[in-house]
Each structure stands twice: as C-alpha cells, then as structure tokens.
C-alpha positions in Angstrom: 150.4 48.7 -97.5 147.4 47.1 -98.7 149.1 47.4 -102.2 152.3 46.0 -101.2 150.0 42.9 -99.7 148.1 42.4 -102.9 150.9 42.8 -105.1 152.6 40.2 -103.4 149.6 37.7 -102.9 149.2 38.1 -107.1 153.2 36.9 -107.4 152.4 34.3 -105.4 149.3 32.9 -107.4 151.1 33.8 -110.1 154.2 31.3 -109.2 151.7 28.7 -108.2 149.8 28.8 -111.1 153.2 28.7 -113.1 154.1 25.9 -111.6 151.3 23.8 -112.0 151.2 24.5 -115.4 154.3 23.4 -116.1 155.9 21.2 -113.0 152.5 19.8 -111.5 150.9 18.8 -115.5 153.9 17.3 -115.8 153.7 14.9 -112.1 150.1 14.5 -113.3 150.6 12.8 -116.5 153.4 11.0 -114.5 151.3 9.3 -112.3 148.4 8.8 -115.0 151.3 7.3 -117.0 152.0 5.0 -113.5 149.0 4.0 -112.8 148.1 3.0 -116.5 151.1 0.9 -116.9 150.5 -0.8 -113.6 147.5 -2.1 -114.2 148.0 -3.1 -118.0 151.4 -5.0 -117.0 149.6 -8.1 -115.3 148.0 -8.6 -118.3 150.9 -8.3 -120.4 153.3 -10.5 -118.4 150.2 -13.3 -118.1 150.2 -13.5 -121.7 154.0 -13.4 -122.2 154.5 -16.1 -120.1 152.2 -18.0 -121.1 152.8 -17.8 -124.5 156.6 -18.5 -123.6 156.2 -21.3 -121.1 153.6 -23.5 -123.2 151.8 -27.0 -122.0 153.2 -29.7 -123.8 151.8 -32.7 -122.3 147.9 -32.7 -121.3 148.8 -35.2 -118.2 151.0 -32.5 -116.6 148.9 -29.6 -117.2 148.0 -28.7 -113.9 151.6 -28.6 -112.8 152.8 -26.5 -116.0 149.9 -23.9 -114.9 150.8 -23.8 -111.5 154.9 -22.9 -112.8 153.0 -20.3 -115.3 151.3 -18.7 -112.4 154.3 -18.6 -110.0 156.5 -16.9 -112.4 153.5 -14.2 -113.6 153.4 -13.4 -109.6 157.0 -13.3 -109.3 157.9 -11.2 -111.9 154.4 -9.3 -111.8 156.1 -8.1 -108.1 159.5 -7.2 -109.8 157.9 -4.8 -112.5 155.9 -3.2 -110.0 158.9 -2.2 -107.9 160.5 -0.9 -111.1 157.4 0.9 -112.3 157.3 2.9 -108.5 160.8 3.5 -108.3 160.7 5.1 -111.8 157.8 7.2 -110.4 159.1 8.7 -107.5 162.9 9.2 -109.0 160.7 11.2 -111.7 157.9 13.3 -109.6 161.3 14.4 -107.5 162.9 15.7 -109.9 160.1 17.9 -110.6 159.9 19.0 -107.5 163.2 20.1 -107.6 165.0 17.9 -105.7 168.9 16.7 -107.0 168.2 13.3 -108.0 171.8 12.6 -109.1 173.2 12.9 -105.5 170.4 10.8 -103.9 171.1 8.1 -106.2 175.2 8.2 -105.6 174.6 8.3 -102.0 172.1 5.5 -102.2 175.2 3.7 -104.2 177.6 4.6 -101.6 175.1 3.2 -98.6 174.0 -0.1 -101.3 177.6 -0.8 -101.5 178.0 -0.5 -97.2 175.4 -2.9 -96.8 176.5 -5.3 -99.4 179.3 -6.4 -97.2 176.4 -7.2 -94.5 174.1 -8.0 -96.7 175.9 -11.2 -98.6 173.1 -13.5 -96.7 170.5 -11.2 -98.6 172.4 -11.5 -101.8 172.7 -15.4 -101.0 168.8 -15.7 -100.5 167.9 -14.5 -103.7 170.6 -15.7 -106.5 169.2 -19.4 -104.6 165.8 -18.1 -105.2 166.2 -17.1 -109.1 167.9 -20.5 -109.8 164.9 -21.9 -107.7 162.2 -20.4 -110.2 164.6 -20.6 -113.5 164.9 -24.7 -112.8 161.5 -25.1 -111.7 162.4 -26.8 -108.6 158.6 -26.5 -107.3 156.1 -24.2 -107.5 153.0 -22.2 -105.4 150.6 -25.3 -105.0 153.4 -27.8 -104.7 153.8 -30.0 -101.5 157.5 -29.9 -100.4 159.5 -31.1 -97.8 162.6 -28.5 -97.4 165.5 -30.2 -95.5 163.2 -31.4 -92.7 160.2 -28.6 -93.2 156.8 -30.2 -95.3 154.1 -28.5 -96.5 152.3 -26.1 -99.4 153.9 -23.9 -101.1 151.7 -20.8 -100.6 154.3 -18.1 -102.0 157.6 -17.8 -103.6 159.4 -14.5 -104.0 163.0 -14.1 -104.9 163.6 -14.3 -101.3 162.2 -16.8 -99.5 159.6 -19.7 -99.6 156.4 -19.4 -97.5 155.0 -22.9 -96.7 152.5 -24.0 -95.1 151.9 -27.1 -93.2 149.2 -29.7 -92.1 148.7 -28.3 -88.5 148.0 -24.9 -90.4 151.1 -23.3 -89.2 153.2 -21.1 -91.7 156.6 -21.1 -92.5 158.8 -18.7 -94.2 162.4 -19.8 -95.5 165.1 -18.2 -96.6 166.4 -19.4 -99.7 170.2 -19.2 -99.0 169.5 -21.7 -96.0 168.0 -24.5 -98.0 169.8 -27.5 -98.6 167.5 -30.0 -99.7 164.3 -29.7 -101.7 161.4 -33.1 -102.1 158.7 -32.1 -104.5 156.1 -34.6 -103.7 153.5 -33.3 -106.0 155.6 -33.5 -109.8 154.6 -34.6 -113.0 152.9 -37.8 -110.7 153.1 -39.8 -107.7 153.2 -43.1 -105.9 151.2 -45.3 -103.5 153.3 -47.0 -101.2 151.7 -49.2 -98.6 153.3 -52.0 -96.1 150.5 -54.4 -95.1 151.2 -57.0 -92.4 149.5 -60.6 -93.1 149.4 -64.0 -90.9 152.4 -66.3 -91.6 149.6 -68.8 -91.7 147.9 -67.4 -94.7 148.1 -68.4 -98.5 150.2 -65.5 -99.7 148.6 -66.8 -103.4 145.4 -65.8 -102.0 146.4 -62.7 -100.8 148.2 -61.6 -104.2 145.0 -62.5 -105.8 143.0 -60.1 -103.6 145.0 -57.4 -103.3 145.6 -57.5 -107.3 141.5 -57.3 -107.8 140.9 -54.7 -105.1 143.6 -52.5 -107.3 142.3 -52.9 -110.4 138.4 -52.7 -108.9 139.5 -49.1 -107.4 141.3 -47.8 -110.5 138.1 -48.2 -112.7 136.0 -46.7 -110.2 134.5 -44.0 -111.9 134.4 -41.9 -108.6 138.4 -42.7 -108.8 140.1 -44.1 -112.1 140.8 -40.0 -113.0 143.7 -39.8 -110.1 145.2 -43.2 -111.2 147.7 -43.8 -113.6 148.8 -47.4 -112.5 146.4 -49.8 -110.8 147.8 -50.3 -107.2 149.5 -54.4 -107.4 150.9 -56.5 -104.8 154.9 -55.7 -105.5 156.6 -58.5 -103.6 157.1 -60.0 -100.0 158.8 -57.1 -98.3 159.7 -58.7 -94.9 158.8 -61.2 -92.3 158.5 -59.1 -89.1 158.3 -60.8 -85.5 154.3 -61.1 -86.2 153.5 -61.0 -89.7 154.6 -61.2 -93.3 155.0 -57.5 -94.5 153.8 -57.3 -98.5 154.5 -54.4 -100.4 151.8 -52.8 -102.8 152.5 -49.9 -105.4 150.9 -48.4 -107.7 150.9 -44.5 -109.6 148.9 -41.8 -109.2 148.3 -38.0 -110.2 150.0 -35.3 -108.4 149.0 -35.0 -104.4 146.0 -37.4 -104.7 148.4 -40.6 -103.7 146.9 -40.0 -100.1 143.5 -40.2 -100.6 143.9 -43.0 -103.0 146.1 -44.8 -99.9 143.2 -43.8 -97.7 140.6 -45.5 -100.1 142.6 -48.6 -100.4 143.6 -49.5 -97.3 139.8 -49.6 -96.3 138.6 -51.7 -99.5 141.6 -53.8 -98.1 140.0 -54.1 -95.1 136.9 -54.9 -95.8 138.4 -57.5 -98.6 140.3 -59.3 -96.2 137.5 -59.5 -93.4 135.5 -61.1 -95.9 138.0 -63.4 -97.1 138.9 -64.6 -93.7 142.8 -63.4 -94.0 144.0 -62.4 -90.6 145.3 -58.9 -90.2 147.4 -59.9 -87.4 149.0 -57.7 -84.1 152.1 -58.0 -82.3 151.9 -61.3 -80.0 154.3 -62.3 -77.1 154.6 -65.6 -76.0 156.0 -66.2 -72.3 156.4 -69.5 -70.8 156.1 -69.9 -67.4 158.1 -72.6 -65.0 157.9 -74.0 -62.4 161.0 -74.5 -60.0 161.2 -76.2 -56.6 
C-alpha cells in the first residue's frame, strides 16, 4: 500500500516537474517577455512621436508639446492593452486551454453587441478624428457645446474636463457637437470699458494707448504679450456711458490675467486723470398736479 502511495506521489512530481520544465519556463519567459516590453514601450513611443510630430515654430512650442504628450498617453494606453491581451491569449494556451474557440465565441458575442454598441463605436471613431486633427489637447481650455474647462484627459472615448468650480466632467465623444479651443497657437484681450459722455474721448485714446504699451514692456509681463492692448474703436453709446473697445494679443491662456492687470492700471489711470468711470443713472421728474 505504502508502495502504491509512493509510486504514485513520484508520477505526480514527476508530471509537475515535467510541466514546469516545459509549459511553466515557457509562461515565465512570457511574462518576462511582457513586462520588459511594457516598460521599454513608453520610451519608445515618446521618442517616435516626437521625432514624428516636430516643433516648427518656437512661439507655439508649448502647444506642440502638449499635442506630443497627448498622443504618447493615448497611444501609450492602446499598446498596453495589446501587449496584455497578447499575454493572457498566450499563457492560456499553455495551460491548455482551446484558445481558438474562446476567440470565435468572443467574435460571435463582439458582433451581438455591436448592434448595441454603435454609440460605443460612435464615441471613439469621433475621438480618433479628435486626436488625428488636433482639435485640442490635455492642457487646453475648451468650451464643449456649452461645457468649459481643462482638458485633464483624452482617451479614444471620451474627454475628461475640468472646470473652474473644480468639478469634473467626462464627455462622450459621439455627443459633442461643438468644440472652442480658447488656448491655440494665441489669444485675445477683449475688454468693454464704459466712459462719461462728457469726457474727451482724445484723451481717453491717449491713455488707454500708453497704459497698453506701458504693460506690454513690463518686464514682469511683455513675455505673455504678443500685441500691446489699443483702444479699437467707440463700440456703443449705452443709456450711461460711451462703451470703447480695447484689443490686444496674447500667449495661450494668459489673456485673463493680462485683462486682470489691465483693467486695474486702467483704473488707477483714469482716477488720476480725472475721467469718470460712470454708473447707471435714472432721472425721474416729479409733478405737481392740483
């Protein structure tokens, strides 16, 4: 009996040991083979795409860097699905498990849900013409049909943006319509200032014109500024004031602070110069009926 036992234990040692000579050296090197390829292939796609999608212009370099590094993410993702999916299709079939019959059924099922699935399929032939066009990219401030905000991550997918409050969105890309990249190649200040209709609008040019000018060669600000900010034209005359327009260029995303710094040198400016800033008046006029 004991015999038997041992006789019996040594076959099965001996089928182990057979098999992880053969089968289990094999789903080692696989997954040394994995794991190698994984981590080299960030570094290989960086400096394919890179090298592929160069920097032409040094005045849009940040934005070139920023469609280098979205498309090493994205496509960084897709090998590394590919690179796992290989792996486990491969370490089965050592195991002994049919692969072929798997991979028909997991046609048969694909195909089931593709009749469901056409939203899916929607979402991401949007998304690839998305990247391929370079619509925007992770960095970018959008406004997506009536959705603003950073773009903190694209995927074939959907769009994950998130806004000024902090909250996050994620959109599909088969629902968007409308795309406004507010952060591309450069950017504008556009201001609306209400003056007096009793002050000398030559004056005012002339101020406006020098505060501009004065703020683009700050050295604390002339790097975000392309164009000086100038008095555009008289852009209205509202029930209380005249409405002038001022305009001027600056880098990607930094038209807000420059705004911010110009409406208060405006300020200040026009305290100084005695030009009234004025506020909506009403005038009633009161009789007296016997």
């Amino acid at each position: 009996m004991i015999k038997c036992m041992e006789k019996y234990i040594t076959k099965f040692f001996e089928i182990i040991l057979t098999w992880t000579i053969t089968h289990g050296a094999k789903i080692l090197i696989i997954l040394v083979l994995a794991y190698i390829i994984n981590k080299l292939k960030k570094s290989f796609i960086e400096k394919a795409i890179r090298a592929s999608v160069k920097i032409g212009d040094l005045s849009n370099k940040s934005a070139e860097i920023k469609r280098q590094d979205t498309l090493i993410r994205i496509f960084t993702t897709m090998v590394q699905i590919i690179i796992y999916t290989i792996m486990v299709i491969m370490i089965l079939e050592q195991v002994g498990v049919m692969v072929g019959p798997i991979l028909a059924g997991a046609g048969i099922i694909g195909l089931a849900f593709g009749f469901g699935g056409q939203y899916l399929i929607k979402d991401i032939i949007t998304g690839f013409f998305i990247i391929l066009e370079n619509q925007y990219r992770i960095g970018d401030i959008v406004i997506i049909d009536s959705t603003g905000g950073m773009v903190e991550d694209i995927s074939l997918r959907m769009t994950t943006l998130r806004d000024l409050d902090g909250f996050v969105h994620h959109i599909p890309h088969g629902d968007i319509k409308r795309v406004s990249n507010l952060s591309k190649i450069f950017a504008r200040v556009n201001i609306n200032i209400g003056v007096g209709y009793g002050s000398n609008i030559e004056h005012i040019i002339e101020v406006v014109n020098r505060i501009g000018k004065e703020l683009a060669e700050d050295v604390n600000w002339k790097e975000f500024i392309i164009s000086a900010p100038q008095f555009l034209r008289v852009n209205e005359f509202a029930d209380s004031a005249i409405m002038i327009k001022i305009l001027g260029e600056t880098q990607p995303l930094k038209q807000w602070d420059v705004a911010g710094e110009l409406r208060k040198r405006i300020l200040i400016a026009f305290r100084k110069e005695n030009i009234e800033i004025p506020f909506p008046q009403r005038v009633v006029h009161h009789t007296n009926e016997k």
